[in-house]
C-alpha positions as CSV (number, residue, x, y, z in Angstrom):
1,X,276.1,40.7,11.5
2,X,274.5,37.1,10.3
3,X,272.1,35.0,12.1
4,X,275.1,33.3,13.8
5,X,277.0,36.4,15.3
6,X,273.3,37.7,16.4
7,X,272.3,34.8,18.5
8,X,275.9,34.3,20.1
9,X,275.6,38.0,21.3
10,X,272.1,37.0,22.7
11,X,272.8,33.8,24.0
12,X,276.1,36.1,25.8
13,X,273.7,38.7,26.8
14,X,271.2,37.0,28.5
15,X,273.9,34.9,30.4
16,X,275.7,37.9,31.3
17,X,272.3,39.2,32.8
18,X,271.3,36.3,34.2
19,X,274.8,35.8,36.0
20,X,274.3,39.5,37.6
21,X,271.9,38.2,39.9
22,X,272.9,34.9,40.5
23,X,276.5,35.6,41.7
24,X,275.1,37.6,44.2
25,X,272.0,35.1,45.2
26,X,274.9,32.2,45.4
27,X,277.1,33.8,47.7
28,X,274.8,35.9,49.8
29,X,272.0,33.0,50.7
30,X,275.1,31.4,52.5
31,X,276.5,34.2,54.6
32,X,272.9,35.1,55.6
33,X,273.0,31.7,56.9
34,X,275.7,32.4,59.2
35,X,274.1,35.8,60.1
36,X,271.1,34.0,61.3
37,X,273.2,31.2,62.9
38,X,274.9,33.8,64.8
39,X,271.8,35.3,66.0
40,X,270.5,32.2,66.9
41,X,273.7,31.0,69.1
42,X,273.2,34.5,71.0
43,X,269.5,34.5,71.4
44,X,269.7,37.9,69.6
45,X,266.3,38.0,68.9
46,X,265.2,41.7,68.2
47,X,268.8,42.6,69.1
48,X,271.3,43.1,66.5
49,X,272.4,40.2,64.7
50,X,268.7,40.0,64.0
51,X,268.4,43.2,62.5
52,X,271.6,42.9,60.5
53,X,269.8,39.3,59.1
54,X,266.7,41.0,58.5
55,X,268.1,43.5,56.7
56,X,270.5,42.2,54.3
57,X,267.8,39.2,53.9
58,X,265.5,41.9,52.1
59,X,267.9,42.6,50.3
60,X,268.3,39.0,49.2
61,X,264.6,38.0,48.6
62,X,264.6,41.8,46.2
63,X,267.8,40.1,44.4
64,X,266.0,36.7,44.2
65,X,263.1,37.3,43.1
66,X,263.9,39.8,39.9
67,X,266.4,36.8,39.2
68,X,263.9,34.0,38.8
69,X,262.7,35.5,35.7
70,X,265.5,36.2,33.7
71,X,266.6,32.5,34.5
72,X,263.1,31.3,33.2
73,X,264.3,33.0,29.4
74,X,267.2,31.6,29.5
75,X,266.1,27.9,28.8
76,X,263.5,29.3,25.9
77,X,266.7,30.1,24.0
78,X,268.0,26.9,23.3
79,X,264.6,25.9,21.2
80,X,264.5,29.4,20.3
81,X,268.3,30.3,18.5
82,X,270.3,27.2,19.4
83,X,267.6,24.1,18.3
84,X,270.4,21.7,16.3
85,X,272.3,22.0,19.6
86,X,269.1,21.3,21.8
87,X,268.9,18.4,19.5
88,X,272.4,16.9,19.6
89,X,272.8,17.5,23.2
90,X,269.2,16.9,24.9
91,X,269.5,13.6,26.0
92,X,272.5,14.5,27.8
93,X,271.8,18.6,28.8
94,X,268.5,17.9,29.9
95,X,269.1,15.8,32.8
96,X,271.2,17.8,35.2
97,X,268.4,21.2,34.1
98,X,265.7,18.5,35.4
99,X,267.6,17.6,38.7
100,X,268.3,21.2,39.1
101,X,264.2,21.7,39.4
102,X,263.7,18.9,41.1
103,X,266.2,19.4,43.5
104,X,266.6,22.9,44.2
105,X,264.3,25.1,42.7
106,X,261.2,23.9,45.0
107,X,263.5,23.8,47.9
108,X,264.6,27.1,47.7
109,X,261.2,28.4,46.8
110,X,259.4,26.5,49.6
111,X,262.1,27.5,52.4
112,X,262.6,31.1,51.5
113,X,259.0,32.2,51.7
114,X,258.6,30.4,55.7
115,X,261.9,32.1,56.5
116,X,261.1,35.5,55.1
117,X,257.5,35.8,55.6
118,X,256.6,33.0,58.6
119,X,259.4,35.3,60.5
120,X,257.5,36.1,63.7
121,X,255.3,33.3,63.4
122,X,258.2,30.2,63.5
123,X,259.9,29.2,66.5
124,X,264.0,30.9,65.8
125,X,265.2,27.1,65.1
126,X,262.7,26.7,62.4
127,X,263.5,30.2,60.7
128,X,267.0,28.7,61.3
129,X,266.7,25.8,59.3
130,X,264.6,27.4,56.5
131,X,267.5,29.7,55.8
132,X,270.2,26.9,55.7
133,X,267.8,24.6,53.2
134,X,268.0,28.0,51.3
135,X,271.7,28.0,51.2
136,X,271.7,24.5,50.3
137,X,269.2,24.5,47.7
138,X,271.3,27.4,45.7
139,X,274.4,25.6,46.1
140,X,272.9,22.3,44.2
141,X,271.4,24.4,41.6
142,X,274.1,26.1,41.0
143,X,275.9,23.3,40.6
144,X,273.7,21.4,38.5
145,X,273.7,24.3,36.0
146,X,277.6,24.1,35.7
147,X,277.7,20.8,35.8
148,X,275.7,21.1,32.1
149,X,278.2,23.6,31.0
150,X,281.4,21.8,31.9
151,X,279.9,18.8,30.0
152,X,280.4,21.4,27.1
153,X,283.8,22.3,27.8
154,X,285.0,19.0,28.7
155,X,282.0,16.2,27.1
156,X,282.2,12.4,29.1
157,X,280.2,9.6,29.3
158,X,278.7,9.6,26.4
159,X,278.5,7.6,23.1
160,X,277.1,9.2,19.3
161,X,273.8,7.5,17.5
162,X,272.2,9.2,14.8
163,X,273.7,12.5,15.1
164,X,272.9,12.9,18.9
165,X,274.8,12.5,22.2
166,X,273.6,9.8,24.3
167,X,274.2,9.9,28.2
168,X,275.8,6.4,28.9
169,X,277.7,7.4,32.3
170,X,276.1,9.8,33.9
171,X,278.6,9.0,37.0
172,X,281.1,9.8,34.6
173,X,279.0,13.3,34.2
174,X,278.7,14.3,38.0
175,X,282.3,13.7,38.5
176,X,283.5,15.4,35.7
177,X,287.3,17.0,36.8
178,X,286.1,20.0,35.1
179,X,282.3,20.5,37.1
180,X,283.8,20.6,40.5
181,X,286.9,22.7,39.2
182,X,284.0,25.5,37.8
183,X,281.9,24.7,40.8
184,X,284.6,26.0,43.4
185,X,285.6,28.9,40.9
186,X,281.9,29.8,40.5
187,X,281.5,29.7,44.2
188,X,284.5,31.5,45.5
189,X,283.4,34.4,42.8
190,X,279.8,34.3,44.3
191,X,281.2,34.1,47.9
192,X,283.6,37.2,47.1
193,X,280.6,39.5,45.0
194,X,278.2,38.4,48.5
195,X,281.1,39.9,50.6
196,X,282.2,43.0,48.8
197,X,278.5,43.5,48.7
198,X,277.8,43.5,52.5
199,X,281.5,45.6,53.0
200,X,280.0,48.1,50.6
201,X,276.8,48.7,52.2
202,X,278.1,48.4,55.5
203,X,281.4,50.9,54.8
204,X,278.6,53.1,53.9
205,X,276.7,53.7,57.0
206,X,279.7,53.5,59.1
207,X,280.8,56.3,57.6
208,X,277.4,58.2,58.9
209,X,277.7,56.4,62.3
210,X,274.3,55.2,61.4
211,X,273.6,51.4,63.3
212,X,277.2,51.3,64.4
213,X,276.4,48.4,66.5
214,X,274.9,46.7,63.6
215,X,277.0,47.9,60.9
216,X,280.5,47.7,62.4
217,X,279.7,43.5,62.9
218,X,278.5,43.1,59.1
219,X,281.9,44.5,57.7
220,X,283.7,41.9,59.6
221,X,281.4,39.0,58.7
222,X,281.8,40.6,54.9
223,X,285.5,40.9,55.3
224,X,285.8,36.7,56.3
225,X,283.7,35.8,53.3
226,X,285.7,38.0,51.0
227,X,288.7,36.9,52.2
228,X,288.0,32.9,52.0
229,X,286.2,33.8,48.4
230,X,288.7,35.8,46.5
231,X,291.2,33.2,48.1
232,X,289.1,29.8,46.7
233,X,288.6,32.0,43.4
234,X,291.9,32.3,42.8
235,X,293.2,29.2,43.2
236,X,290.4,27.2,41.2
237,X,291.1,29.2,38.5
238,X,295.1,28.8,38.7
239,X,293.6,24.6,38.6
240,X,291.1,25.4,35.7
241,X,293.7,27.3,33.6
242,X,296.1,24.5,34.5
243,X,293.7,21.9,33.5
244,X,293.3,24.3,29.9
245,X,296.7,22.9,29.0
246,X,295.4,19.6,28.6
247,X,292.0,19.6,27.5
248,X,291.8,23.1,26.1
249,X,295.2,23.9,24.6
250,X,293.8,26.7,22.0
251,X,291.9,28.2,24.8
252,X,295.2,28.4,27.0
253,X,297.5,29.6,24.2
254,X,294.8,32.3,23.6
255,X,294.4,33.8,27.2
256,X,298.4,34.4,26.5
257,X,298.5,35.3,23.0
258,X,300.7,32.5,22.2
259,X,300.8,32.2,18.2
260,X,304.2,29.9,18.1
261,X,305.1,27.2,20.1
262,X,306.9,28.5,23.2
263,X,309.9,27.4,24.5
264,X,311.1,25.9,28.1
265,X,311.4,27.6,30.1
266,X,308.0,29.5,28.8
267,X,307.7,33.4,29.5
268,X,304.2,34.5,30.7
269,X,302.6,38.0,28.3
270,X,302.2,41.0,30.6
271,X,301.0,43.0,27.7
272,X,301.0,42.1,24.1
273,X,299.5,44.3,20.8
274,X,297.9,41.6,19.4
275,X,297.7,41.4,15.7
276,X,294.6,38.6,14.6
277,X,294.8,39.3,11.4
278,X,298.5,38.4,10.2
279,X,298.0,35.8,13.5
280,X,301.1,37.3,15.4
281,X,301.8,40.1,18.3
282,X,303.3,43.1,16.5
283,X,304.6,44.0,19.9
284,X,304.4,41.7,23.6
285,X,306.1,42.5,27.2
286,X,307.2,39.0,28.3
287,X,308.1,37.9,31.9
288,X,310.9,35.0,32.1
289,X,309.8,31.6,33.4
290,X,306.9,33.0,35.0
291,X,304.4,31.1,31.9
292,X,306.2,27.9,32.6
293,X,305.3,28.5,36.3
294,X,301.5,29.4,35.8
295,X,301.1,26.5,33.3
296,X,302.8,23.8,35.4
297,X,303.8,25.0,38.8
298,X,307.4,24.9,37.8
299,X,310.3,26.9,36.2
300,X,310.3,24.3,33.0
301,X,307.8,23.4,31.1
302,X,306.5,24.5,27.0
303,X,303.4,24.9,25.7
304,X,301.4,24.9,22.6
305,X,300.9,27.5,19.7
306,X,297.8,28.8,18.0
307,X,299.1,28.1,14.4
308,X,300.2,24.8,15.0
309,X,297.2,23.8,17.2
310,X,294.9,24.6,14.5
311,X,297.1,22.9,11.4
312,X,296.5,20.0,14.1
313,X,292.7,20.6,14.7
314,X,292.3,20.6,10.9
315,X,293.8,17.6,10.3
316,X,291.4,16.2,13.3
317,X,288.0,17.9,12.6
318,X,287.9,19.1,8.7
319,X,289.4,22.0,6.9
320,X,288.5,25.5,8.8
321,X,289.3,28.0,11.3
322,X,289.6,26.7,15.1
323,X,291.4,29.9,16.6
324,X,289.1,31.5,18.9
325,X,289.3,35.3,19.3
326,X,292.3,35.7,20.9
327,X,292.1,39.9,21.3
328,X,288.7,39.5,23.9
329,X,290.5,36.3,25.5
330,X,293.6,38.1,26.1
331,X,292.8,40.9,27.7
332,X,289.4,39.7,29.5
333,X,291.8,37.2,31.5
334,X,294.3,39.9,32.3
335,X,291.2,42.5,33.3
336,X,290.0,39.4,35.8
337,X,293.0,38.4,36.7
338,X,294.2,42.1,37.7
339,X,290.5,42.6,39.3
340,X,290.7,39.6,41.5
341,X,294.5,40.6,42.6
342,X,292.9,44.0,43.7
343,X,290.0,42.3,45.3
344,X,292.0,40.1,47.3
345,X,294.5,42.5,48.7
346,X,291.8,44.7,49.6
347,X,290.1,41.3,51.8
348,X,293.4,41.0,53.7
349,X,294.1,44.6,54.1
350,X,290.9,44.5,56.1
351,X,291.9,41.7,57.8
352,X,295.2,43.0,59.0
353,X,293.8,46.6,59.6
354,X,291.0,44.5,62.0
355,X,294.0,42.7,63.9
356,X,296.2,46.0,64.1
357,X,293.1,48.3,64.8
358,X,290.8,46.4,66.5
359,X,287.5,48.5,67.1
360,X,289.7,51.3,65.1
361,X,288.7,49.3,61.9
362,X,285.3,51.5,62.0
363,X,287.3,55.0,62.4
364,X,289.4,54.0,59.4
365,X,287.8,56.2,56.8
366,X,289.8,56.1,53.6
367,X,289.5,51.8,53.8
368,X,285.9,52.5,54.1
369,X,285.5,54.9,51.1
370,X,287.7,52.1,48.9
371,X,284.8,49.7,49.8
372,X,281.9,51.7,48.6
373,X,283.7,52.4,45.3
374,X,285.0,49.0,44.4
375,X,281.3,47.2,44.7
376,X,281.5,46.9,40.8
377,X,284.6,45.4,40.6
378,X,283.6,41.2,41.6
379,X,280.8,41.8,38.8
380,X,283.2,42.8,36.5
381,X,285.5,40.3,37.1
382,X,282.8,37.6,37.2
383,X,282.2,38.9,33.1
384,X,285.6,38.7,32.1
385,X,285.5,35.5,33.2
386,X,282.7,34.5,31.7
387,X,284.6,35.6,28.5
388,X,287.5,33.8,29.0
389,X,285.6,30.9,29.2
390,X,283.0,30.7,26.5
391,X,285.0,32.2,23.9
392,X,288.2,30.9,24.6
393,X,286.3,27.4,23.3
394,X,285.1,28.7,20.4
395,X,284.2,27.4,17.5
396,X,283.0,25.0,19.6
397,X,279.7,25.0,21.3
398,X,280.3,21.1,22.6
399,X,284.4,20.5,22.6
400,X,285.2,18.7,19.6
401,X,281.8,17.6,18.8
402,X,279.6,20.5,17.6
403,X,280.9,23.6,16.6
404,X,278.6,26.7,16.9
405,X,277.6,26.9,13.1
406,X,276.0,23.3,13.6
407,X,274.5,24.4,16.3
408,X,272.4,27.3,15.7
409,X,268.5,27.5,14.4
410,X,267.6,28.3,10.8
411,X,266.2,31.8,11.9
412,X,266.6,35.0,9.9
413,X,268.5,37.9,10.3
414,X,265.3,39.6,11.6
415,X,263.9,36.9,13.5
416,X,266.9,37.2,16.1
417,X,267.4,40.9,16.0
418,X,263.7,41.6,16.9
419,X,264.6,38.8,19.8
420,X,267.6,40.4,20.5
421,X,266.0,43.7,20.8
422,X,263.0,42.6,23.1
423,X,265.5,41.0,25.0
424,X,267.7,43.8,25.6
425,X,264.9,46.6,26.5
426,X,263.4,43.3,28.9
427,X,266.7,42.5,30.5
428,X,267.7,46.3,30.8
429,X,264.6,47.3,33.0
430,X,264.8,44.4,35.3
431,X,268.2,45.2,36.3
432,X,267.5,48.7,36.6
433,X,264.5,47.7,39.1
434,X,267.1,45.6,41.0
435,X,269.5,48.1,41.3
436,X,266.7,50.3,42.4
437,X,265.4,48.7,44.9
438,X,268.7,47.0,46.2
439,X,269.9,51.0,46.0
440,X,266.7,52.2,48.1
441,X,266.5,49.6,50.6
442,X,270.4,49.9,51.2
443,X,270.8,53.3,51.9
444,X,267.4,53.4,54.0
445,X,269.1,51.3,56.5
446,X,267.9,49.4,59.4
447,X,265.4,51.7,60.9
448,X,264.1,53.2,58.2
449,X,261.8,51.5,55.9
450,X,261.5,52.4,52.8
451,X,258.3,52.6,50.5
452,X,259.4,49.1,48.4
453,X,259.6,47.5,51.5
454,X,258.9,43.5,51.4
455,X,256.6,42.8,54.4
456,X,257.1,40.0,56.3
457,X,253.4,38.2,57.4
458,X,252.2,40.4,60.7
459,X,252.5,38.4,64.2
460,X,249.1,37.4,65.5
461,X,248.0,39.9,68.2
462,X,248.0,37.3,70.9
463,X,246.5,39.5,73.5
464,X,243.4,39.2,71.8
465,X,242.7,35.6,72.7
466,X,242.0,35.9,76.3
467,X,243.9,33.1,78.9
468,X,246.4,32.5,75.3
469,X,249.7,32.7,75.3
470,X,252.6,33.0,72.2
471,X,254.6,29.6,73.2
472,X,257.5,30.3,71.2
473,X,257.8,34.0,73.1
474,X,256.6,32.8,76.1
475,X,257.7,29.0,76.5
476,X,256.8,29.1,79.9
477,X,252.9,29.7,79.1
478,X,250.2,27.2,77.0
479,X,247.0,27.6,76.1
């Protein structure tokens, strides 16, 4: 291992970590939003579409808050491993970072803490709002963040001077094709990990009739937002690997082993043994049409090579190696592919069981064992993703500009592997806490607390105040 191999497996382990709480913080802020919203509509106060918001929003704010501070290292590590990339692509990288701040980070700090903690102290339209602004502020940040790295994948709107990347559009930046494509693909993986995660939980007390009432309403609100995000997942993606063809053709003919040119009509890889070393498949199950189909939405239609795309890249860039690794690329697309198709059967097979079974739904105990054992699965198809995506671009850290070797800090071997290491035993523990305490507070339930409980700030004891009255409980009364 040399200094570059260690800090691209830190830079990919601290994203990977990061993205573990933020896929779930995305997806879940919104459809605690619609909780709420549906507790408001129905004046459920105390009754339970409260509980069921109070619940799964401590569950949120336990998620949140371990999350902030693995996104705080991950900045550090562009001065820290990746400092000739910091310096070519500041100017431009740093301004959507800054926004994200700006725009979202105070707003979602600010709103969370008067809708969590100023719970029994805010009128329910206030509490209402808070939770929204919430929702809103992790949607901009979120997208902020992949609007940097789709500026990677797909660089605009800029110009070179003096071996750096100037921002000279930054319209040009914000609607960048290949931001919003990643922004709904990001989303519709967040929304689908945010409902698999209240189906999971919720499966599991329905199958100890514990908070029926409660329970019973969660798995369908879970079931609509895994439905609708397994749905916009898969079709951004089908867009994004469409758009691959064009802008990314060595990423594309990686994620189907694809060493020749193919012909047209193009046959899509099932499964291929994949041999990187003589660059060719010693062995490959092939489908008919069905690549021509994925690629273009028709039954004709060729597509590129890996040995002739990088003859081609040579004779662009410089002598070298522009094949990214094509064994990881593969089979991390099938894995996420084959993942998602699961996921999203599952959705509408709890869809349909809801229309055939009505209220049977609850009663139907194999469907709810499936759900408690499949919570893994949007994570892990959320990884492979991630693989697909930042590796399928290598060598290149910024498409066709910088390649990874220009990019990385003159460190030592053992400069990076003591990072890597403090890193590792860091990252571990706080996602063994969240577990924990998402684990803890899960399986405690609604009406009982458990010790790590997250208190909300106690209601003033109004009847202490002789001839005062709580307004917001009482609107009839005033002081």
């Amino acid at each position: 291992m040399n200094v570059i191999d260690l800090s691209r497996f830190q830079f990919a382990s601290t994203s990977i970590f990061h993205f573990f709480f933020v896929s779930l913080t995305v997806g879940l802020a919104f459809l605690i939003a619609v909780m709420e919203t549906i507790a408001f509509v129905k004046k459920d106060r105390g009754g339970r579409y409260d509980k069921m918001t109070n619940f799964f929003g401590h569950l949120f704010l336990i998620n949140f808050a371990v999350g902030v501070v693995t996104g705080i290292v991950q900045e550090f590590q562009f001065g820290m491993n990746w400092s000739e990339y910091s310096r070519f692509v500041g100017n431009i990288f740093g301004v959507p970072l800054a926004l994200e701040v700006l725009m979202a980070f105070f707003l979602e700090s600010t709103f969370i803490g008067l809708w969590w903690f100023g719970k029994d102290r805010l009128p329910a339209w206030v509490r209402l709002a808070s939770i929204w602004l919430v929702a809103i502020g992790t949607q901009i940040s979120a997208f902020w963040i992949i609007l940097a790295n789709a500026w990677m994948h797909h660089p605009v709107g800029y110009r070179i001077e003096n071996g750096q990347a100037l921002l000279t559009s930054f319209s040009a930046v914000v609607f960048n094709y290949k931001a919003w494509l990643f922004t709904f693909h990001v989303n519709g993986s967040a929304w689908t990990i945010a409902g698999f995660f209240v189906l999971a939980i919720s499966a599991y007390h329905l199958l100890r009739r514990q908070n029926v009432d409660v329970f019973s309403r969660s798995l369908r609100i879970g079931l609509v937002f895994a439905a609708i995000g397994t749905v916009l997942s898969a079709s951004s993606g089908h867009l994004a690997a469409q758009a691959d063809v064009y802008d990314q053709p060595m990423k594309f003919a990686a994620m189907e082993a694809q060493w020749e040119d193919s012909e047209s009509p193009a046959p899509w890889s099932a499964i291929a043994l994949v041999n990187e070393q003589e660059r060719r498949n010693d062995a490959s199950l092939e489908i008919p049409y069905l690549g021509s189909v994925l690629a273009y939405n028709n039954i004709e239609g060729s597509y590129r090579g890996l040995n002739s795309l990088n003859e081609e890249f040579q004779q662009t860039y410089g002598p070298g190696n522009y094949i990214p690794p094509v064994l990881p690329v593969y089979w991390s697309f099938r894995l996420m592919v084959g993942i998602g198709m699961l996921l999203l059967l599952t959705a509408f097979l709890g869809l349909f069981l809801w229309w055939r079974r009505r209220d049977g739904l609850d009663e139907t105990r194999w469907y709810l064992r499936a759900l408690v054992w499949i919570v893994p699965l949007p994570w892990l198809a959320n990884f492979f993703g991630w693989i697909v995506t930042e590796m399928g671009r290598q060598p290149f850290m910024v498409y066709g500009l910088l390649t990874v070797e220009q990019g990385v800090s003159a460190n030592s071997v053992g400069e990076v592997l003591a990072g890597l290491i403090g890193l590792w035993v860091v990252y571990l523990g706080l996602i063994g806490l969240d577990i924990y305490l998402l684990s803890v507070t899960a399986r405690a339930g609604i009406h009982h607390t458990p010790s790590a409980q997250i208190a909300a700030a106690p209601a003033p004891d109004y009847a202490a105040d002789e001839g005062f009255r709580d307004p917001v409980h009482d609107p009839g009364q005033r002081t």
